[in-house]
C-alpha positions in Angstrom: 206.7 106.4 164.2 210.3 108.0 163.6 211.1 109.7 160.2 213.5 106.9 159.1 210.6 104.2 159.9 208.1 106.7 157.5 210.6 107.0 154.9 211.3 102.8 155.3 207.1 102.7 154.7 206.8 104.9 152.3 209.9 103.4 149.8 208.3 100.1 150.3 205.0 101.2 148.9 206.8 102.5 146.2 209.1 100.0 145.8 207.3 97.5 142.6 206.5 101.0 140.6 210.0 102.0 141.1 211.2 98.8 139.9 208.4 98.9 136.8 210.0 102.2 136.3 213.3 101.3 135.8 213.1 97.7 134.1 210.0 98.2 132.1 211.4 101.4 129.7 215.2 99.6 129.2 214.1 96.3 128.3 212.0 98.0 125.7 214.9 100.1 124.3 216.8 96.5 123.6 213.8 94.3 122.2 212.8 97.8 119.7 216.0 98.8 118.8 214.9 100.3 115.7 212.3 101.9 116.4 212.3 105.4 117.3 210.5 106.3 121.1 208.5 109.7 121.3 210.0 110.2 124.9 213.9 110.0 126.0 214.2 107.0 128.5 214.8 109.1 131.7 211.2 111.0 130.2 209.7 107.6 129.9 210.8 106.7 133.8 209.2 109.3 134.9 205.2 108.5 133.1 205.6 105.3 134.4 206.7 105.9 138.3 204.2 108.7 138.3 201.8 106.4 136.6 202.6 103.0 139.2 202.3 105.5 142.4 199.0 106.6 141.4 197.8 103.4 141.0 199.7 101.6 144.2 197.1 104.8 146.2 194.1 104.2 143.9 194.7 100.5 145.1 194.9 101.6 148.9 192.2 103.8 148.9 189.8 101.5 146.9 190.8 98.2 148.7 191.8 99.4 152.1 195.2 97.9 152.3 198.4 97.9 150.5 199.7 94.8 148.6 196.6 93.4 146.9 197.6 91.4 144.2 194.8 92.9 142.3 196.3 96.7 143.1 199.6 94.3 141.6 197.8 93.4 138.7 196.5 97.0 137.3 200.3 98.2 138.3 201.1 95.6 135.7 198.7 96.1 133.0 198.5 100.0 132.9 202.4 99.9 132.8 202.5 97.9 130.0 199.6 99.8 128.2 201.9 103.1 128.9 205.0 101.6 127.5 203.2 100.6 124.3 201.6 104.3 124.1 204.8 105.5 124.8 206.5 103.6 122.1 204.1 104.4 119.3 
């Protein structure tokens, strides 16, 4: 396997906790306007990327393969739960 095909991999497994990352934190910040967040929103990125990788691995290692829609599901749920800690 070349670098660029390990690098191709290794975005793709990252890919939905990027995405989570990015959406998930804005789209908060224009349904609470008025509420004030603890963290800034590049702060609040950055729990919830570290937060999705961990659990796209803790969904390899437990499952034995990548892209179980139950790995999917926890990505999700412990996202949201984040956010909403976050926000508080």
């Amino acid at each position: 396997m070349t670098a660029v095909y390990l690098l191709n991999h290794l975005f793709n497994f990252i890919a939905p906790a990027l995405w989570l990352a990015v959406f998930l934190p804005g789209v908060c910040r224009l349904l609470w306007r008025g509420a004030p967040a603890r963290l800034s929103l590049v702060e609040q990125m950055g729990v919830q990327l570290v937060v999705g990788v961990l659990v796209l691995l803790a969904g390899l290692v437990v499952l034995g393969r990548d892209g179980a829609m139950l790995t999917y599901a926890m990505l999700v749920a412990l996202a949201a739960v984040g956010q909403w800690l976050m926000q508080r």
